[in-house]
C-alpha positions in Angstrom: 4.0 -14.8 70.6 6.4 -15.8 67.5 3.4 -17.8 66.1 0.9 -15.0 66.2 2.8 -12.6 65.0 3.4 -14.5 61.9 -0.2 -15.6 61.6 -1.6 -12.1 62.4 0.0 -10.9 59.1 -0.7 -13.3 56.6 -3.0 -15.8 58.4 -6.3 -13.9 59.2 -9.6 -13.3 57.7 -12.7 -11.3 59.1 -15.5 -13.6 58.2 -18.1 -11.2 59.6 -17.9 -8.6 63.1 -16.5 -10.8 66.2 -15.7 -13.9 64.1 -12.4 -14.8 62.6 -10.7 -17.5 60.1 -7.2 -18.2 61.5 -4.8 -20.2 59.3 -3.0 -23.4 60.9 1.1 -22.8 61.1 1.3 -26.7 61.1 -1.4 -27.8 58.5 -1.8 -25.8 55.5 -5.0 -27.5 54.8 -7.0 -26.2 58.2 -7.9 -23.6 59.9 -9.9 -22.1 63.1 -13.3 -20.0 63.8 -11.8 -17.4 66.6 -14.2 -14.9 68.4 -12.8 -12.7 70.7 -12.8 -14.7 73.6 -12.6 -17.9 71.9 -10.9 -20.9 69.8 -12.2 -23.9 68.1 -8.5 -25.4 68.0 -7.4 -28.1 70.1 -5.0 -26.1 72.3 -8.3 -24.0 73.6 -10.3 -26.8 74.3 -7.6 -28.5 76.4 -6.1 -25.4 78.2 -8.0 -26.2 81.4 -7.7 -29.8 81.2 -3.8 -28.8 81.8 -4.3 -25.3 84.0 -7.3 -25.8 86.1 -7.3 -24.3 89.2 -5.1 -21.8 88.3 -6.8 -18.9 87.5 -5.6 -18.8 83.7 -8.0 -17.5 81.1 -7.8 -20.0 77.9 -5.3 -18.9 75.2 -3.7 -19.8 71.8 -1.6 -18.4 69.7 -5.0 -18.0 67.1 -6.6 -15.7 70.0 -3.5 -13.9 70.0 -3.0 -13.6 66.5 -6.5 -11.7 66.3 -6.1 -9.2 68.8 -3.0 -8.3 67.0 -4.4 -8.3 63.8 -7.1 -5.7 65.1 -4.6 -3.6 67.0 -2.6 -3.7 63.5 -5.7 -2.9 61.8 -7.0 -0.1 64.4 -3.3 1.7 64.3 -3.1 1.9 60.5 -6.7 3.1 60.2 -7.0 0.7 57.9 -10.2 -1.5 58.2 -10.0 -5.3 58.7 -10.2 -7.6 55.5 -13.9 -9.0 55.4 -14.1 -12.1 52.9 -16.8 -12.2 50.7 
C-alpha cells in the first residue's frame, strides 16, 4: 500500500476515461496502461500463476495506485489530470 500511495501522487496520468499511465517505482524509464480492473505489468499477469485456486482477484500496486488517485481526485472535487 506504501508503493501506491507514492505512485498515486506523483505517478499517474489519465490518458482518456478508464485508462491510466502508471509510473514504474523501479524503472524510471517505463510505465503501465491500467484500466480499472486491469494491469499490463508483470505482477498482474502472474498473480494467478502464484494464487490460483484461491479465490484472489488480480492486484498490483499500479491498480491500487489508481483507485487512490480517483478517490483523491473525487474528495478534492478536483478533476483527474488528462494528458494531452
Amino acid at each position: 500500500m506504501r508503493k501506491a500511495n507514492a505512485l498515486a501522487k506523483n505517478g499517474v496520468v489519465q490518458i482518456e476515461d478508464g485508462l491510466y499511465q502508471v509510473k514504474s517505482l523501479t524503472n524510471p524509464f517505463k510505465s503501465y496502461m491500467v484500466t480499472s480492473d486491469s494491469c499490463d505489468c508483470e505482477g498482474f499477469r502472474n498473480f494467478y500463476k502464484f494464487h490460483h485456486g484461491k479465490g484472489l482477484k488480480a492486484n498490483c500496486s499500479h491498480l491500487e495506485a489508481v483507485r487512490i488517485f480517483k478517490a483523491i481526485h473525487e474528495k478534492t472535487g478536483k478533476g483527474t489530470t488528462t494528458r494531452k
